[in-house]
C-alpha positions as CSV (number, residue, x, y, z in Angstrom):
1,X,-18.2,56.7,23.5
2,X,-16.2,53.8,24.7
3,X,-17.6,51.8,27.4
4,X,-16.0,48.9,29.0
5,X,-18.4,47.1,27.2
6,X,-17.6,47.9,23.7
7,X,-14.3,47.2,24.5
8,X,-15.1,44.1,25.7
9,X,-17.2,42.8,22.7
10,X,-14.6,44.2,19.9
11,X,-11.8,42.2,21.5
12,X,-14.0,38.6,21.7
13,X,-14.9,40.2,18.2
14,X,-11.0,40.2,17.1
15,X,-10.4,36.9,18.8
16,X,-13.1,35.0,17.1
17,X,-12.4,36.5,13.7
18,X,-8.4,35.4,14.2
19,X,-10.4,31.8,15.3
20,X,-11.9,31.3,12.2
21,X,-9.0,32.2,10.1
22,X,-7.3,29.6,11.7
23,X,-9.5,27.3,11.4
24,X,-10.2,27.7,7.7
25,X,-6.2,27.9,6.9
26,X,-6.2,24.4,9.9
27,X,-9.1,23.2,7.0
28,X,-7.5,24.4,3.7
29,X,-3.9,22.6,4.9
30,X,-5.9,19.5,5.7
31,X,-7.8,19.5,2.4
32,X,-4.2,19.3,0.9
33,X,-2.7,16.9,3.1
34,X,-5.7,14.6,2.1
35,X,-5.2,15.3,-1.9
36,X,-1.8,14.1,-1.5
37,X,-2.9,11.1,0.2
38,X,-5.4,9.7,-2.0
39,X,-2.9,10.5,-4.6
40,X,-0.5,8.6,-2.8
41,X,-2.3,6.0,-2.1
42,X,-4.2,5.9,-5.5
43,X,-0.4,5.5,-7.0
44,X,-0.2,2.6,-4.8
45,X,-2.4,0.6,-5.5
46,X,-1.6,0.9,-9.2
47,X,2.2,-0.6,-8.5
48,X,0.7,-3.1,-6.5
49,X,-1.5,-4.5,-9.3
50,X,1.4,-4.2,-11.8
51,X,3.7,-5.9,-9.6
52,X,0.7,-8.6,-9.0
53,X,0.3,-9.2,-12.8
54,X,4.1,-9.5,-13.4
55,X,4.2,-11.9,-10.6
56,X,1.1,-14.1,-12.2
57,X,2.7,-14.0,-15.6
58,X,5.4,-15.0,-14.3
59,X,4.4,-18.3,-12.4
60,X,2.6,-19.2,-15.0
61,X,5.6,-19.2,-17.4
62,X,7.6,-21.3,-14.9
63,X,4.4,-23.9,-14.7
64,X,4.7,-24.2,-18.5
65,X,8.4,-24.4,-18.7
66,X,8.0,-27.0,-15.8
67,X,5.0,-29.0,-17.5
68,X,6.6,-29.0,-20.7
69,X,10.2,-30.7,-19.1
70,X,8.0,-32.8,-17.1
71,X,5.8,-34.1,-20.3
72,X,9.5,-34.0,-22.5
73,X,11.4,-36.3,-19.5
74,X,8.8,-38.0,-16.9
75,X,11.1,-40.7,-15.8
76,X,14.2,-37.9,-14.9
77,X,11.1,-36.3,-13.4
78,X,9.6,-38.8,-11.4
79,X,14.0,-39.2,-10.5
80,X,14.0,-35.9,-9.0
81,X,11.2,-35.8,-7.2
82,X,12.2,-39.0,-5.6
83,X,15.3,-37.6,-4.5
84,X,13.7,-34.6,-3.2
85,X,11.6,-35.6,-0.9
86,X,13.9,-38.6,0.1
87,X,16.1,-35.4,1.1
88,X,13.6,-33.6,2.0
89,X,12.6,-36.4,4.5
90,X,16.1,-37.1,5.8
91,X,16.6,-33.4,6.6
92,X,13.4,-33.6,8.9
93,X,14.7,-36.4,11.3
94,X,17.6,-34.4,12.1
C-alpha cells in the first residue's frame, strides 16, 4: 500500500542516493585534478633545479675565464676597471 509517507521517504531516498553519486564522481574528478598537479608541479621543480645547475656552472666558468685573464693581464685589468667605474661615475652625475 502506498501511503503518502512511503512516497515521501523513497523520493528523499532517490535524492540522497543521486547526492552521493555526485559527490563521489565531485571526489573522483578532484582526486585527478590533484594527480595532475603534483605531477605538474613535481615536473617543475625538476626544470627549475636543472636550469639552477646550468646557471651555477655557468658563472662559475665565466669566474675562471675572468680570473684567468685577470691573473694573465693585471695591468689591462686594473685599465678597465678604472675606466669603468670612471664611466660608471660620470654616468651618475648626469
Amino acid at each position: 500500500m502506498n501511503t503518502p509517507g512511503s512516497s515521501e521517504h523513497a523520493t528523499t531516498d532517490r535524492i540522497s542516493e543521486r547526492a552521493h553519486e555526485t559527490v563521489d564522481q565531485a571526489a573522483r574528478g578532484a582526486g585527478k585534478a590533484e594527480e595532475r598537479i603534483r605531477h605538474g608541479a613535481a615536473s617543475a621543480e625538476e626544470k627549475a633545479k636543472e636550469a639552477g645547475a646550468k646557471v651555477k656552472e655557468q658563472s662559475e666558468e665565466a669566474l675562471q675565464s675572468v680570473s684567468g685573464f685577470v691573473r694573465e693581464n693585471p695591468l689591462l685589468s686594473l685599465g678597465l676597471a678604472f675606466a669603468a667605474g670612471t664611466l660608471v661615475a660620470a654616468l651618475r652625475r648626469r
